[in-house]
C-alpha positions in Angstrom: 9.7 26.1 -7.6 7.6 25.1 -4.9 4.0 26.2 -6.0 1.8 24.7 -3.0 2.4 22.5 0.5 -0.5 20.8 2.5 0.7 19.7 5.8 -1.5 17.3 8.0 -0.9 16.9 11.7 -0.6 13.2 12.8 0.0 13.2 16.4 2.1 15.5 18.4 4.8 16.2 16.4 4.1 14.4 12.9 3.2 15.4 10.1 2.3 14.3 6.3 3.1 16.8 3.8 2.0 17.4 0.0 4.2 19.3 -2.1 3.5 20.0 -5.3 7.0 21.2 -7.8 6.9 23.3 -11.0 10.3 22.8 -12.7 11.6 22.7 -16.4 13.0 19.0 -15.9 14.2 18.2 -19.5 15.6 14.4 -19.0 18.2 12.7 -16.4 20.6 15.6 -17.3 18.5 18.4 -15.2 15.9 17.4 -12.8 14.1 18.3 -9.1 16.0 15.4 -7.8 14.5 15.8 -4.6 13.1 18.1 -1.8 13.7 19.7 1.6 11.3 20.5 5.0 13.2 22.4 7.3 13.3 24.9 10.0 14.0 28.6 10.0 17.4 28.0 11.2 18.3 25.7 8.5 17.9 22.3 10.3 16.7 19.9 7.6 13.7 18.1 9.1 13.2 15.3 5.7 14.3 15.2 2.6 11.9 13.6 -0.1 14.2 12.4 -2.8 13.3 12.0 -6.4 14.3 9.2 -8.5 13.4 10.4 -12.0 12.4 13.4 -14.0 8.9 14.4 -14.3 9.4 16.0 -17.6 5.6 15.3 -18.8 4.1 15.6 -15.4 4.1 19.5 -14.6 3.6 20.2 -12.0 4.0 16.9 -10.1 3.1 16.7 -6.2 4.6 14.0 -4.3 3.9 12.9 -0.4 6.3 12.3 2.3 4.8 10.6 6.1 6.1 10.2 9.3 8.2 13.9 9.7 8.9 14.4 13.3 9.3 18.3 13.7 10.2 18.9 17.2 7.2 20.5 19.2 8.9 23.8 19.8 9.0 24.6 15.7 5.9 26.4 14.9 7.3 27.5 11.2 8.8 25.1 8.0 10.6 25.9 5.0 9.9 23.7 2.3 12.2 24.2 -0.7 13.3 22.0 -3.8 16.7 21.2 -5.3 17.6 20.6 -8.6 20.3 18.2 -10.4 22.1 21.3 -12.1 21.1 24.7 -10.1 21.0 23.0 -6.8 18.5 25.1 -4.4 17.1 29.0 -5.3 13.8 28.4 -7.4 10.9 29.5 -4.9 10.1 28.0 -1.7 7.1 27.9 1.1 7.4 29.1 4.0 4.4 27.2 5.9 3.1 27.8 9.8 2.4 23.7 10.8 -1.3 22.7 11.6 
């Protein structure tokens, strides 16, 4: 699940983004192995991957810089993915700064 997204504004249209994950990652097995900022119409903006479990770090946030967002896209979708139930825990739906 995604539990909380901070998005800063760098210029135009980039942005930084905070997202902190809540998942039962139990070892290499089952994992968030990475996640997803994207538009309302599915276009995937970034992907932040994940290289290993976080299995004593819950909830973990990670950072990801530099996301151009084209100007017209007001609204992101930010949504995690896991190594055995793919996408469907909760995601954020965030209006951009």
């Amino acid at each position: 699940d995604v539990i909380k997204v901070d998005a800063k504004k760098l210029n135009k249209n980039t942005y930084h983004f905070s997202v902190t994950v809540y998942h039962k990652d139990t070892g290499w097995k089952h994992y968030v192995n990475k996640w997803d900022i994207m538009g309302k119409d599915g276009t995937v903006f970034e992907t932040r991957i994940l290289h290993h479990p976080h299995v004593n770090e819950q909830p973990f946030t990670r950072s990801l810089s530099g996301v151009v967002i084209p100007v017209r896209v007001k609204t992101v979708i930010i949504r995690a993915h896991d190594s055995v139930h793919k996408y469907g825990g909760k995601a954020i739906t965030l209006e951009l700064p």
